[in-house]
C-alpha atoms as one frame of an Amber mdcrd trajectory, in Angstrom:
protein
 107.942  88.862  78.572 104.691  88.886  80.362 104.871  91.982  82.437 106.012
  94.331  79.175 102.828  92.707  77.418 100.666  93.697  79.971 102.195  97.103
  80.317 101.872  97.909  76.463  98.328  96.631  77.118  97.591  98.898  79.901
  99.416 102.108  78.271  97.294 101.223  74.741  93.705 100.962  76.842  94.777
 104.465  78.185  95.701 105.561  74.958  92.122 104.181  73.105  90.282 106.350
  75.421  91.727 109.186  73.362  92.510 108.003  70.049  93.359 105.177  68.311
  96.438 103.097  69.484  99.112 102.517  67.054 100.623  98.906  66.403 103.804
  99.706  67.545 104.587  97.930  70.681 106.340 101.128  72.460 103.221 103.367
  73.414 105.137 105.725  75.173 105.347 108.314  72.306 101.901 108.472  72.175
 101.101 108.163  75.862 102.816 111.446  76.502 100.884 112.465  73.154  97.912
 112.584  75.030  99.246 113.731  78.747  97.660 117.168  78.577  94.430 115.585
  77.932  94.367 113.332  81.302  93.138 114.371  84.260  96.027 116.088  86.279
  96.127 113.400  89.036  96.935 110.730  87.157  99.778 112.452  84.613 102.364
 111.344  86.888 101.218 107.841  86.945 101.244 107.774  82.971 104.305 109.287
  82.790 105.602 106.598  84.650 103.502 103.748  82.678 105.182 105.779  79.902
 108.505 105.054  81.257 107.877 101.653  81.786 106.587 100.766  78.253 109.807
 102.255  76.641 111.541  99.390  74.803
């Protein structure tokens, strides 16, 4: 319970960098909304936070 609560926290600070996070509590639609945007060395990393925050 705790560790996919602070991984949908994590992925939605990443995401409000970019744009506004939704409510729902899978981010990884919107994650790899934003993935061209990032920086390349760390679009494997949120692909993988991504991954993780899949319910």
């Amino acid at each position: 319970m705790h560790y996919s609560l602070a991984v949908e926290n994590f992925a939605k600070a990443i995401i409000a960098i970019y744009q506004v996070p939704t409510w729902s509590h899978d981010p990884s639609n919107q994650l790899m909304g934003i993935i061209n945007q990032l920086p390349g060395e760390v679009r494997e990393l949120v692909i993988e936070l991504a991954r993780m925050s899949m319910n």
